[in-house]
C-alpha positions as CSV (number, residue, x, y, z in Angstrom):
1,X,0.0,0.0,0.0
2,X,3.0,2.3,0.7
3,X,4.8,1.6,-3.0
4,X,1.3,2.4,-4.0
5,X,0.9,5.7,-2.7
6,X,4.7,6.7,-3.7
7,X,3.9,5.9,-6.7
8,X,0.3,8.4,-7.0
9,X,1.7,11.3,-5.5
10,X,4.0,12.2,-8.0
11,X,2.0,11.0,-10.7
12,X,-0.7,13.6,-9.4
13,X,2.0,16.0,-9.2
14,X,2.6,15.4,-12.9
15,X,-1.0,15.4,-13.9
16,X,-1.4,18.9,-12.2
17,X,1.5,20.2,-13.7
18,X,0.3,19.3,-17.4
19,X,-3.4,20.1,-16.4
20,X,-1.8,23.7,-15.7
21,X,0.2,24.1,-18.7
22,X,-2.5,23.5,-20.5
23,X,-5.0,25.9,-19.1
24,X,-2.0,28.3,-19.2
25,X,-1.9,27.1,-23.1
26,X,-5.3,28.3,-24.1
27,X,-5.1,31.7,-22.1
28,X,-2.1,32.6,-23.9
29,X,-3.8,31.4,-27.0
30,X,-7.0,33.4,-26.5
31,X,-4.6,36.7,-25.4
32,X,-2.8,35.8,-28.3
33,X,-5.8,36.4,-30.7
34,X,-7.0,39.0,-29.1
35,X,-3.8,41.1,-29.7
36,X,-4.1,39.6,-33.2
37,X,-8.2,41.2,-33.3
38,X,-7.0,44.7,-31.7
39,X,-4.0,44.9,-34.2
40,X,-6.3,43.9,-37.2
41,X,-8.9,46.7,-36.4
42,X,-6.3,49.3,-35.8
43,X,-4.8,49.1,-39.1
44,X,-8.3,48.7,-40.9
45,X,-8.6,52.3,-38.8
46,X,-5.1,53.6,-40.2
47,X,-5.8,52.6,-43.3
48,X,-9.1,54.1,-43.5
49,X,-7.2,57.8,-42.2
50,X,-4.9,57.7,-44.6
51,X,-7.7,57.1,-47.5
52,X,-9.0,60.6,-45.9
53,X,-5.4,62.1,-46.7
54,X,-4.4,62.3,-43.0
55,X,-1.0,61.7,-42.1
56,X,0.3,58.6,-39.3
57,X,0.7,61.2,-36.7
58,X,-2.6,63.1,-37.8
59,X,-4.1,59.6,-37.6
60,X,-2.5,58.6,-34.3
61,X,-4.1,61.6,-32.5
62,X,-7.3,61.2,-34.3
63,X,-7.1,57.3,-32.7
64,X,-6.0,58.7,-29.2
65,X,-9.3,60.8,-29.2
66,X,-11.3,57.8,-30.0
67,X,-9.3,56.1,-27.1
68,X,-10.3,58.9,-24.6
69,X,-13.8,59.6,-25.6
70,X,-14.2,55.3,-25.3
71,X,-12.7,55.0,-21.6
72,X,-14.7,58.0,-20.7
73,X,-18.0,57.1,-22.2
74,X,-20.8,56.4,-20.3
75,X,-22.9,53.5,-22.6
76,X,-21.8,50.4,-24.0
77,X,-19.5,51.7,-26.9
78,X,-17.3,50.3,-29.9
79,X,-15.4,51.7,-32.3
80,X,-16.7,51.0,-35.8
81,X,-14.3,53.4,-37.7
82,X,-11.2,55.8,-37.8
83,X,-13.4,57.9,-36.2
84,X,-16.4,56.6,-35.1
85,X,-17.5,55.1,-32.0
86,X,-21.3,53.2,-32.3
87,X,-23.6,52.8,-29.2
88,X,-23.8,49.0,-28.8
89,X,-27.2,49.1,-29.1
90,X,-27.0,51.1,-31.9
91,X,-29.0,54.3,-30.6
92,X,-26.2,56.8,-31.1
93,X,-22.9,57.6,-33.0
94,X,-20.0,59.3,-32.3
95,X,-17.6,61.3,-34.3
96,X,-14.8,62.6,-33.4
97,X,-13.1,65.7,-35.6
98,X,-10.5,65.2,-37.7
99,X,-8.4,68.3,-38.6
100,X,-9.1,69.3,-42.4
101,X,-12.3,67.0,-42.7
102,X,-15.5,68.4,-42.4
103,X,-18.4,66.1,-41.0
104,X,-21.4,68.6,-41.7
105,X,-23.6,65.7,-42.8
106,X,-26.5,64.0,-40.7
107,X,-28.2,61.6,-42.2
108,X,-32.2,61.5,-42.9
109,X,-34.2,60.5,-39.7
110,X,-31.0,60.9,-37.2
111,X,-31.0,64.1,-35.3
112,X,-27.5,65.2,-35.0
113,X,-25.2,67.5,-32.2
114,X,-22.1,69.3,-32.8
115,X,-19.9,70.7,-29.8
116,X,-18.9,73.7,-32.4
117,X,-20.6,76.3,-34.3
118,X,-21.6,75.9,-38.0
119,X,-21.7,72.2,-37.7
120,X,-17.9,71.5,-37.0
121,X,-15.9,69.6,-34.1
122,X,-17.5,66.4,-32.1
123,X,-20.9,64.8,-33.5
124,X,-23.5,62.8,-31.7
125,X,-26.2,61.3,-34.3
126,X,-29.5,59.8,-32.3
127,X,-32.0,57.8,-34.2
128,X,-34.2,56.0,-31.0
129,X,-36.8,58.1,-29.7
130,X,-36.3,58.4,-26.1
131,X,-34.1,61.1,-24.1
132,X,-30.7,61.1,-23.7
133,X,-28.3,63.0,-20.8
134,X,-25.3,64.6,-23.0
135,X,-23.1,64.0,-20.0
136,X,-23.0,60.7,-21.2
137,X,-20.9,61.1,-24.5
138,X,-17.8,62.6,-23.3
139,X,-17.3,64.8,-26.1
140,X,-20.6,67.3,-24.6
141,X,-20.0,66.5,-21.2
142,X,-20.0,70.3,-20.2
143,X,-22.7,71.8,-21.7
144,X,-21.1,71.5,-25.1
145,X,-24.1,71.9,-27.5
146,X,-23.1,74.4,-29.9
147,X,-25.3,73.1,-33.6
148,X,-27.3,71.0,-34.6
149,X,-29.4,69.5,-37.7
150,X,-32.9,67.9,-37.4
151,X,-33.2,65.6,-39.8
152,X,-36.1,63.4,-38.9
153,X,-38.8,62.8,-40.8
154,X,-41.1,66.2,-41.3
155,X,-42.4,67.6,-38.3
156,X,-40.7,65.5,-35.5
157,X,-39.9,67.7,-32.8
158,X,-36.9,67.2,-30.7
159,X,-36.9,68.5,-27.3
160,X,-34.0,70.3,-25.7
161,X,-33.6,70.6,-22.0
162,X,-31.4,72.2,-19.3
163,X,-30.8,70.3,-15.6
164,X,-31.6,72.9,-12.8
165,X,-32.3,70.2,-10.0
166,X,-34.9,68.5,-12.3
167,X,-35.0,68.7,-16.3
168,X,-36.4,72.4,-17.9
169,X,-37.5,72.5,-20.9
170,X,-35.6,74.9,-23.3
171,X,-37.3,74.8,-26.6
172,X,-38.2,72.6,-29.7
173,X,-37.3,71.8,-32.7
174,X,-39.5,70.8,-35.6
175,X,-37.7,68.9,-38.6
176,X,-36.4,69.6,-40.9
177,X,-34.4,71.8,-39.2
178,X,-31.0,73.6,-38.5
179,X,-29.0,75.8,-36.0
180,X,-25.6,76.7,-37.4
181,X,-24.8,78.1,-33.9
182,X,-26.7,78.4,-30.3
183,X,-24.4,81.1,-29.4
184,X,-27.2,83.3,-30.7
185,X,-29.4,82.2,-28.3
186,X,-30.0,82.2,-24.9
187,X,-28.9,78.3,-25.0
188,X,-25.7,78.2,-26.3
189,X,-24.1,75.6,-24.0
190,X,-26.5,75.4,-21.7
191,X,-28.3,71.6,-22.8
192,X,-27.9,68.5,-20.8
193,X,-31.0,66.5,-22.0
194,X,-32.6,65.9,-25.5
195,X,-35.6,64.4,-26.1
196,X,-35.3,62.9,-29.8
197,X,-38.5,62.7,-30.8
């Protein structure tokens, strides 16, 4: 019974060891495509600012803004572009500026945000009716409504509201319609909420 038991241990010992190396195998294997994912998808993005005409270091800052508007967003995000994030559920998107490239575009039924006048800097586009709180897409944390386009069907009115303790209404907007700049207004960095439809 003794020779027996000499004889287990290290067997067990062995068994343990391989049962390790294994598990140990696979995790490295599945960081291994992850890397492999991540590295694929940043030179799809790369390659997609370059096609725009933007240089690798033009591109590399345009990428760090994605990075710090993703660890600072608020709703399950993804990047889908060079300079696009995508709500996961697909209510809004993000995007981010790129110096020399103007994004003045918002496509039919989305009502669209910009953080500077005439339609320039950050863009949110929101196509689910429901409200949303600014403060969570980093880019108009702050107050930053500065445009915007309505370009939902005709006569959808999006609401616009400012937090005083409870949400205030501010005013309406009936599409189609634009504001090239709030700053014109009494509400010129002043929204927190909007209502999409």
């Amino acid at each position: 019974m003794k020779f027996r038991s000499r004889i287990t241990k290290p067997v067990s010992a062995v068994l343990c060891v391989m049962a390790l190396a294994v598990g140990a195998g696979s995790t490295a294997a599945a960081a291994a495509a992850t890397d492999r994912t991540a590295q694929s998808a940043e030179s799809k993005y790369a390659a997609q600012a370059k096609a725009v005409g933007l240089s690798s270091r033009q591109a590399a800052q345009v990428q760090d803004r994605v990075d710090a508007q993703l660890a600072d967003i608020k709703v399950p995000a993804e990047q889908v572009a060079y300079n696009e994030i995508r709500a996961k559920d697909g209510s809004a998107i993000i995007t981010v500026s790129v110096p020399g490239v103007a994004n003045t575009s918002c496509s039919y039924e989305y009502l669209c945000l910009w953080t500077g006048p005439n339609w320039t800097d950050s863009k949110l586009a929101f196509f689910k009716c429901q409200d949303y709180d600014l403060s969570h897409y980093s880019a108009f944390r702050n107050d930053t409504l500065t445009s915007y386009k309505n370009n939902q069907t005709t006569g959808t009115v999006a609401r616009f509201y400012n937090w005083e303790g409870r949400k205030v209404y501010k005013f309406g907007s009936t599409a189609y319609h634009t504001e090239d700049s709030l700053s014109n207004t009494p509400w010129d960095n002043m929204i927190d909420i909007v209502d999409v439809c």
